[in-house]
Backbone as a ProteinNet text record, in pm:
[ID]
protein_1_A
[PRIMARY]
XXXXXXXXXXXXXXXXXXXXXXXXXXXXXXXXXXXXXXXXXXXXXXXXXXXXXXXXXXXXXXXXXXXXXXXXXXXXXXXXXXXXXXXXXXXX
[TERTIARY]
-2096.9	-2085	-2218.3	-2273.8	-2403.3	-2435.4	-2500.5	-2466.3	-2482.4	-2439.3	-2409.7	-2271.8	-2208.9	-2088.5	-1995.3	-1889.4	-1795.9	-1717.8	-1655.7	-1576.6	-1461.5	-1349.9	-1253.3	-1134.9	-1169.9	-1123.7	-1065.2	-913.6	-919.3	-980.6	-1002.9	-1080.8	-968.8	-1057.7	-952.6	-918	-816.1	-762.2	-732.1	-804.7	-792	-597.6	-571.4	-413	-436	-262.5	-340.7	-351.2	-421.8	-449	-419.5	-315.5	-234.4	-97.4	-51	89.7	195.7	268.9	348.6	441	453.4	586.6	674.2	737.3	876.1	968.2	901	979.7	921.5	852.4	834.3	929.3	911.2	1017.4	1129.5	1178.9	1318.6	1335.1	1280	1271.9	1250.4	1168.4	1153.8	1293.9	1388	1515	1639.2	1601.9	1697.2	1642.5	1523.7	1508.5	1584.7	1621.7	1677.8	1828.4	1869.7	2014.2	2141.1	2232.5	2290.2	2410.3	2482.7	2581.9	2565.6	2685.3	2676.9	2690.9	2750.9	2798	2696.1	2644.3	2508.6	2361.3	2383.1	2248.9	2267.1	2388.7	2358.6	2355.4	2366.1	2361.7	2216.7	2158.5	2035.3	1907.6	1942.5	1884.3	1915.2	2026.8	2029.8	1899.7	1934.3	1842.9	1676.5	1656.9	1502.8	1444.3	1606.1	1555.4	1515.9	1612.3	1561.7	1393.9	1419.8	1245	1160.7	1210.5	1066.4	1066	1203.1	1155.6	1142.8	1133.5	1094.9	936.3	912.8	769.4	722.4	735.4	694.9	686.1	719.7	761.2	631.4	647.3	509.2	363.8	357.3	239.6	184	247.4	208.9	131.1	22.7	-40.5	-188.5	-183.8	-348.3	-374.7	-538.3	-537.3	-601.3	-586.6	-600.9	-491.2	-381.3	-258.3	-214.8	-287.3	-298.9	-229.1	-282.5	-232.3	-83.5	-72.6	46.1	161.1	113.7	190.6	246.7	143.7	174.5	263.8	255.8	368.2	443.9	458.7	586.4	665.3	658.9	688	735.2	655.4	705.8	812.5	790.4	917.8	1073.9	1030.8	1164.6	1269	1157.4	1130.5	1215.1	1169.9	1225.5	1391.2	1381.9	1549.5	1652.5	1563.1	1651.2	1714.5	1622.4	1609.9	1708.9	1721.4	1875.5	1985.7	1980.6	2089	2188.9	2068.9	2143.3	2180.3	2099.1	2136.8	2214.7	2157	2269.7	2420.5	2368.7	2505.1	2612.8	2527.1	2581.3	2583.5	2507.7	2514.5	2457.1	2474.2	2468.4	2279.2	2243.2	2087.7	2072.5	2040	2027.4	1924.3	1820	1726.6	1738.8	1882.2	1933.2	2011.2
-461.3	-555.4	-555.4	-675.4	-677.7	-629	-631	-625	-732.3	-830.3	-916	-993.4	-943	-1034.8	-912.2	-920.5	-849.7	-797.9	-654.7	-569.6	-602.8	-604.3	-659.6	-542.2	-404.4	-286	-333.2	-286.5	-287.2	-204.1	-253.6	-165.7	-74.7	29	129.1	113.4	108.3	80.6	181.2	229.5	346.5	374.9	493	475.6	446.9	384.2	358.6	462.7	451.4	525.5	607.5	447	436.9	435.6	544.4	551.6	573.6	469.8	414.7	589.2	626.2	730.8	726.2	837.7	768.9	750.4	839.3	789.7	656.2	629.1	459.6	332	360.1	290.7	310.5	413.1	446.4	372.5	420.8	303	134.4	108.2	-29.6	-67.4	-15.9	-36.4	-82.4	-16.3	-44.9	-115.5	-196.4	-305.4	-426.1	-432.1	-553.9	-539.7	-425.9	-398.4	-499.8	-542.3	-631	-582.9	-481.4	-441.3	-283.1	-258.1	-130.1	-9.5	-6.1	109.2	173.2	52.1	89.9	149.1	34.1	68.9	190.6	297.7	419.1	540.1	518.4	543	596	443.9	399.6	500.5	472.4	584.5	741	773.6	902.5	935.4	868.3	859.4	904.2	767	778.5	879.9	920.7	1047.7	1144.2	1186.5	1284.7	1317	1195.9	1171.5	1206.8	1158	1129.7	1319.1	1393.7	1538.5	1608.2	1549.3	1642.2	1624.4	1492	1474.4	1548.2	1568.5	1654.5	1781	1839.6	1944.5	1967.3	1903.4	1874	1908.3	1809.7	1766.6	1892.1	1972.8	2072.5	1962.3	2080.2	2056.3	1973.1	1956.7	1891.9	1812.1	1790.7	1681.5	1594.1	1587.2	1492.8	1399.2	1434.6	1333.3	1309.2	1257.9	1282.3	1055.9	952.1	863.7	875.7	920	911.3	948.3	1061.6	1108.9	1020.4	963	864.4	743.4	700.2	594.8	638.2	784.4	820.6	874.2	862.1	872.4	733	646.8	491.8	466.9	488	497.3	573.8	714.8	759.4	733.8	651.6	595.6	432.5	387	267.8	266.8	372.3	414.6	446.9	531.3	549.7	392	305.9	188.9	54.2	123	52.3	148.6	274.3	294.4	273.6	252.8	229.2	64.8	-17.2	-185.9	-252.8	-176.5	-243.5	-207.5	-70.6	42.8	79.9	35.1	70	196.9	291.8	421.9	424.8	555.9	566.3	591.6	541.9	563.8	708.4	820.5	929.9	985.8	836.4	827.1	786.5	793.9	729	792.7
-4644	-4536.5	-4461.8	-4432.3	-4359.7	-4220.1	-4149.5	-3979.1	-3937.3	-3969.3	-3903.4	-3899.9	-4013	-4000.9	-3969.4	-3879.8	-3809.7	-3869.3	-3824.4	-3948.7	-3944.6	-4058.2	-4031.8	-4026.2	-4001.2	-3930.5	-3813.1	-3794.2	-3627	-3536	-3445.8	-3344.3	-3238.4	-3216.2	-3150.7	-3029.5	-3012.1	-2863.2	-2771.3	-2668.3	-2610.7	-2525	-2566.3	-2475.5	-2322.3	-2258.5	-2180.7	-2070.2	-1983.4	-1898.9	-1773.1	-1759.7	-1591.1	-1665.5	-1629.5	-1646	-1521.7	-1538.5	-1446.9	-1436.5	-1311.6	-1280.8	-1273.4	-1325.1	-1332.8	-1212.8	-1096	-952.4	-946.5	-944.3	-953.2	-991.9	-1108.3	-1207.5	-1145.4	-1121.8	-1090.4	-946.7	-863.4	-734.9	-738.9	-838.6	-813.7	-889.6	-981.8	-968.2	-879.5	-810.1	-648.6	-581.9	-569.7	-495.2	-572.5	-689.5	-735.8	-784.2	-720.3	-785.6	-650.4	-716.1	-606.5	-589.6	-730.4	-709.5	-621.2	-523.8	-456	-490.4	-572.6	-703.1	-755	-843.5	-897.3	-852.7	-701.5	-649.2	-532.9	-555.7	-475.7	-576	-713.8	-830.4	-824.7	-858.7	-870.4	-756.2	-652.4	-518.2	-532.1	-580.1	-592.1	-746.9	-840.7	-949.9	-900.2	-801.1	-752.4	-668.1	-587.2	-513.8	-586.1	-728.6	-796.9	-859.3	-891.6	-957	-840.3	-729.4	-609.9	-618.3	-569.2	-546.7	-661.3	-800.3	-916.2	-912.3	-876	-873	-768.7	-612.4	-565.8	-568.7	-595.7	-685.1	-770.3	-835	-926.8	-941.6	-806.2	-738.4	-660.1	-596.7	-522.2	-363.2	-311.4	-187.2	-257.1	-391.6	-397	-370	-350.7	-227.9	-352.7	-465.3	-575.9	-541.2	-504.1	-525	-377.1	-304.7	-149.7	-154.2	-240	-262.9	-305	-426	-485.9	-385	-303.1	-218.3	-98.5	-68.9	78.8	-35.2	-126.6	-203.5	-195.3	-257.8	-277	-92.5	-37.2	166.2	156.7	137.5	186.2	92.1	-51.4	-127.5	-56.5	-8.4	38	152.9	243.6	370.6	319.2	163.6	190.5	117.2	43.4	-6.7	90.7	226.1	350.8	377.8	406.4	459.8	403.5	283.2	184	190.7	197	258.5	339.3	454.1	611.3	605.7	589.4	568.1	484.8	328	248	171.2	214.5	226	302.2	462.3	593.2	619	583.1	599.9	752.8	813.3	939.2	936.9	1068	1068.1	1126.2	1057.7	1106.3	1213.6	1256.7	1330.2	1482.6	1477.9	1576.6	1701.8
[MASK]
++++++++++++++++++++++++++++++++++++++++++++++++++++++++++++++++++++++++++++++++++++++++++++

């Protein structure tokens, strides 16, 4: 093959890089769940992930982002609790 005409090898595709968490995933679940059953199911699910992941993570200040997502995440599971659950606001 010359250098000029293009190889017809595929080219390597690096894996990817950014891998979605699974407290993530598991949370963005319960923003679209409509049934009630499911979606306290669903929150207990995400809670687990959020504190297996902390857990995880320890105090490094590498994951000092991930960390503040994952707060607003637990912060916003409270926040369907109390509204779309009617659970009592314990802030209160």
């Amino acid at each position: 093959m010359s250098e000029n005409q293009p190889s017809l090898q595929p080219s390597t595709v690096p894996p990817n890089s950014v891998e979605i968490p699974s407290w993530k995933t598991a949370y963005e679940k319960t923003m679209w769940e409509l049934d009630k059953e499911k979606l306290l199911a669903l929150i207990h699910a995400a809670e687990g992930e959020l504190f297996e992941r902390w857990q995880a993570l320890g105090d490094s200040p590498a994951h000092t982002r991930e960390r503040a997502a994952m707060k607003i995440a637990a912060d916003d599971l409270l926040a369907i609790k109390i509204h779309r659950l009617g659970w009592p606001d314990p802030c209160q």
